[in-house]
C-alpha positions in Angstrom: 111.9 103.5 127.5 109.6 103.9 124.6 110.1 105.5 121.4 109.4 109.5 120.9 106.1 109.9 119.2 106.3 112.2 116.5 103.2 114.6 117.1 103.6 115.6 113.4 102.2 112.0 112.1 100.1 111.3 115.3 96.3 109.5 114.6 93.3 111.5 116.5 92.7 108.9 119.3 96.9 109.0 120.0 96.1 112.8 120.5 93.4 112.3 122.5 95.4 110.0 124.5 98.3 112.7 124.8 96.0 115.5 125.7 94.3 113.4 128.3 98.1 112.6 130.3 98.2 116.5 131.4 96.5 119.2 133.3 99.0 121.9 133.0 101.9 123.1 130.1 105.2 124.4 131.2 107.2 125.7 127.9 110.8 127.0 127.6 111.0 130.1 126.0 113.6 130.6 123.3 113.9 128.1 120.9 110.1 127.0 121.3 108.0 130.3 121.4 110.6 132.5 119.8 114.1 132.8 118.8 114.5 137.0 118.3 110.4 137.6 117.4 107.5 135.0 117.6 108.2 131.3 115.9 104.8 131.0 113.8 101.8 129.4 115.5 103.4 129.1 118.6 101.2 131.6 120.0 98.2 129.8 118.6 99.7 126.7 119.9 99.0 128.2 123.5 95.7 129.6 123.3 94.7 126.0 122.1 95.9 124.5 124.9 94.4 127.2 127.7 91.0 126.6 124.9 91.3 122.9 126.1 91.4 123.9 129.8 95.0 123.4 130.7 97.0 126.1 132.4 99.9 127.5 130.8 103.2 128.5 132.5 106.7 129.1 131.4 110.5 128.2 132.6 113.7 129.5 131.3 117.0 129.7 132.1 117.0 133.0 130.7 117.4 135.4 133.5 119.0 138.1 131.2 115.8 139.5 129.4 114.5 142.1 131.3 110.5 141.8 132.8 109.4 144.7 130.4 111.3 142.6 126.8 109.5 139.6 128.3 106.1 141.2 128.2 106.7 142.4 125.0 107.3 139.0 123.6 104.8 137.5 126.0 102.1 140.3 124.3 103.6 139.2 120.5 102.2 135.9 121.3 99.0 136.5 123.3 100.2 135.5 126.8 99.2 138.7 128.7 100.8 138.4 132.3 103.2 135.8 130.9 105.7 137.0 132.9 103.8 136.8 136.2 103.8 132.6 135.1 107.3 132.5 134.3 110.2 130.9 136.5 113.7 131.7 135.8 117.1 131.3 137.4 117.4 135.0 139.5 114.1 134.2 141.0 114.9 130.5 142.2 118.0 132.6 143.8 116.6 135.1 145.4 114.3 132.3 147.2 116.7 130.1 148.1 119.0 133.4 149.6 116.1 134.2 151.1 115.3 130.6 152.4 119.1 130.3 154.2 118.4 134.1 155.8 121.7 135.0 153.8 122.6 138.8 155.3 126.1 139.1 152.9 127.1 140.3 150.1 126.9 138.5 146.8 129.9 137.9 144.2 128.0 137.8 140.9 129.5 136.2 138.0 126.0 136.7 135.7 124.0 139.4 133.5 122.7 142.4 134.6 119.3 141.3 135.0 120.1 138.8 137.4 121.6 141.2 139.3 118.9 144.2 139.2 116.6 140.9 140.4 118.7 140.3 143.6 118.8 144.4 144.4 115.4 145.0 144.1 115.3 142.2 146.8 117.7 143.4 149.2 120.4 141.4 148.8 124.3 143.8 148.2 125.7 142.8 145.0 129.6 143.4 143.4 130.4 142.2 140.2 133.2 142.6 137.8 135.8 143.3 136.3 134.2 143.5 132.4 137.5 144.6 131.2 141.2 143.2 131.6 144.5 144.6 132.4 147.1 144.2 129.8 149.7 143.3 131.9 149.2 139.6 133.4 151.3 140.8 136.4 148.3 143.1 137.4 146.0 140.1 137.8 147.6 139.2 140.9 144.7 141.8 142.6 142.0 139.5 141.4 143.4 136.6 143.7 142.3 138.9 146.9 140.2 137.4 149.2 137.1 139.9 150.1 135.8 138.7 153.3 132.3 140.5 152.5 131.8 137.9 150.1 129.4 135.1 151.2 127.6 133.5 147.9 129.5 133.3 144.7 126.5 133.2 141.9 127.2 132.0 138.0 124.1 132.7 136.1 124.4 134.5 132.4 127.3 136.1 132.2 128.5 136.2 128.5 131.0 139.1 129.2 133.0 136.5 131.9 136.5 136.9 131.9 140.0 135.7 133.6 139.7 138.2 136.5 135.7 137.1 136.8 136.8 133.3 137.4 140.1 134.7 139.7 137.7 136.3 142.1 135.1 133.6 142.1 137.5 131.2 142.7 139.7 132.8 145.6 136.1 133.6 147.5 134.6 129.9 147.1 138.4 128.6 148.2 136.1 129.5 152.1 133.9 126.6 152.2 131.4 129.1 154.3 130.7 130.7 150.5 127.7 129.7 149.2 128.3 128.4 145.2 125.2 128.9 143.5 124.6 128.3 139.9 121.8 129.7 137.8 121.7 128.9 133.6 124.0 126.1 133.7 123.7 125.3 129.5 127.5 124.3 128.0 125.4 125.4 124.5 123.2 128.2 124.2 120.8 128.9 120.6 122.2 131.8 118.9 120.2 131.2 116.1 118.1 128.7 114.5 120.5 125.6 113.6 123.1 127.4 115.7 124.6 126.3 118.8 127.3 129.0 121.1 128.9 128.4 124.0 127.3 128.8 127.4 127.8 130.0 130.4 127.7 126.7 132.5 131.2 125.7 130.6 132.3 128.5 132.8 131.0 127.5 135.5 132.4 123.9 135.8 135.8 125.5 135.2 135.8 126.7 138.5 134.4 123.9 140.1 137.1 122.0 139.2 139.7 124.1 140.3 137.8 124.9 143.9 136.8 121.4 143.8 133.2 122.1 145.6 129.9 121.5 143.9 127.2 124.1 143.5 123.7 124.7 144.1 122.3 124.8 140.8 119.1 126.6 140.8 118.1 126.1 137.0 117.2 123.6 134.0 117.6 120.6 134.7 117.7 120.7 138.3 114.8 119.4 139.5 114.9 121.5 142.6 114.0 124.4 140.2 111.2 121.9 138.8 109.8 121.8 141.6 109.6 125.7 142.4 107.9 126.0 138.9 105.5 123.9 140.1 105.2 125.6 144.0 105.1 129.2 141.7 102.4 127.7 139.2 100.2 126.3 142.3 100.8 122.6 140.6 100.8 119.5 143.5 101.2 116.3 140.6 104.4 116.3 138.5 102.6 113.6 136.3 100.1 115.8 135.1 102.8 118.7 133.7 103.9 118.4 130.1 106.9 120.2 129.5 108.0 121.6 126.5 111.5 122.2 125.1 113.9 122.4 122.4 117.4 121.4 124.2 117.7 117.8 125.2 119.9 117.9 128.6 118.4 121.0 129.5 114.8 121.0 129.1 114.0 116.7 128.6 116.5 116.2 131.4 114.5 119.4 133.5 111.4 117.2 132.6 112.5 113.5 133.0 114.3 114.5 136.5 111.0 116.2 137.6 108.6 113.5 136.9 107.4 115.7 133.8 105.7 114.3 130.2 108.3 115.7 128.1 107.5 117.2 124.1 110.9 118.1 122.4 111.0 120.6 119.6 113.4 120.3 117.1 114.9 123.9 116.6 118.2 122.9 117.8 118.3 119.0 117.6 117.6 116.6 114.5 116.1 113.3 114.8 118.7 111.8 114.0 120.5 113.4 117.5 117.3 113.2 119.4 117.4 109.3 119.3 121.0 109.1 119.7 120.7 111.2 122.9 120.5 109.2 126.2 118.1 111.2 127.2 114.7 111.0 125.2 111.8 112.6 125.4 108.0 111.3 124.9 107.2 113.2 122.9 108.6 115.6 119.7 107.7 118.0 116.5 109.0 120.0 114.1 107.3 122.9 116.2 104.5 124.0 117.7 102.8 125.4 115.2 103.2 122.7 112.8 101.3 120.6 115.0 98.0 123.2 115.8 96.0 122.3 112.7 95.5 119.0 114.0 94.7 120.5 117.7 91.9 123.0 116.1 90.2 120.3 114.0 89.9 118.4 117.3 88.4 121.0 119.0 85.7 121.9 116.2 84.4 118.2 116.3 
């Protein structure tokens, strides 16, 4: 594969040439529009691209903001409706439980939001325990099998705990549970330069002890590639660009989907980018560093 083009340095026919290979932007959210308020010129970055006559949508794996914090941060960068373009993993689950006619109840193992999402479409939800007992004798309860229980979902859940991983793992031990996965990331932004844990580390815990697979419904599936394009009314994965600032998540969403890929580096250097197996087409510093050069095309 080629070499990432640095956008930063690019000449003007080399970004008429990159504006010509897509129609239509998909963007992550968090790490490449905002971390806790706007990233400058992202916004600005945007209304460029919808000036150019490209259509703008969004995909995250977060499915813990809730639709009104989106819109504010949508609003903050002059996306109004952003929300109504944006795919994220408790909507990809609610379609696929819709999609298999699922009529039980669902085990959640995820954020709140994920779990108001599948509510408000019907489906019975039980979650918990948030807190532990003390004595380890009393964990014996979470090893209960619940035969209620037909879908186990892992999407979000940064209060998971022993009793959490217990239950999931005694329901998925029927192999008639569905095992469905939403925000699989082992490293989540916590900040600029900063790196957590995520929830998918979680998540492959108990796949290993149930020894099943899941359906994983999020970056860098690209069954949820494809719904972003179904949702965004897009037919030809080769003329998306996405945009991202996590390597495996978002340039693996985009190389497995048949995506151009841009990688922003919030969360990667250069020096890791091209160390990475996976490489993108395309990268920056950010994407407003890169909309002075987009604005002097457009005024000629």
């Amino acid at each position: 594969m080629a070499k990432p083009v640095c956008l930063n340095d690019i000449s003007k026919e080399d970004l008429k040439k990159f504006l010509g290979s897509f129609d239509h932007v998909f963007s992550d959210c968090d790490g490449v529009i905002w971390t806790k308020a706007p990233m400058p010129g992202s916004g600005d970055f945007f209304k460029v691209m919808q000036e150019l006559g490209k259509t703008v949508h969004f995909v995250s794996n977060n499915s813990i903001r809730s639709k009104a914090d989106y819109t504010a941060l949508f609003d903050a960068v002059g996306q109004e409706k952003g929300f109504d373009r944006l795919t994220i993993p408790s909507i990809a689950i609610v379609e696929y439980l819709k999609s298999v006619k699922f009529d039980k109840t669902v085990y959640c193992v995820s954020a709140m939001g994920t779990i108001n999402v599948l509510e408000a479409n019907g489906f019975k939800c039980k979650y918990g325990p948030d807190l532990c007992p003390e004595d380890y004798h009393d964990f014996a309860q979470f090893g209960e099998d619940d035969p209620d229980i037909g879908a186990v979902v892992f999407d979000s859940d940064f209060k998971v705990n022993v009793p959490k991983l217990q239950k999931a793992s005694t329901y998925l031990k029927r192999a008639e549970v569905l095992f469905i996965c939403g925000a699989s990331d082992r490293l989540v932004p916590l900040k600029a330069g900063c790196l957590g844990i995520g929830p998918g580390a979680f998540t492959e815990m108990v796949r290993a002890i149930v020894k099943r697979d899941f359906t994983l419904l999020a970056k860098p599936s690209p069954t949820f590639g494809h719904l972003a394009m179904k949702r965004a009314g897009v037919t030809d994965p080769s003329r998306v660009l996405f945009i991202g600032d996590m390597i495996e998540q978002d340039i693996g969403l985009g190389r497995a989907t048949g995506f151009h890929t841009l990688l922003v580096l919030t969360n990667h250097t250069k020096e890791e980018m091209h160390a990475n197996s996976i490489q993108p087409e395309y990268y920056a510093s950010c994407l407003g560093d890169i909309v002075p050069q987009l604005k002097q095309l457009l005024s000629n």
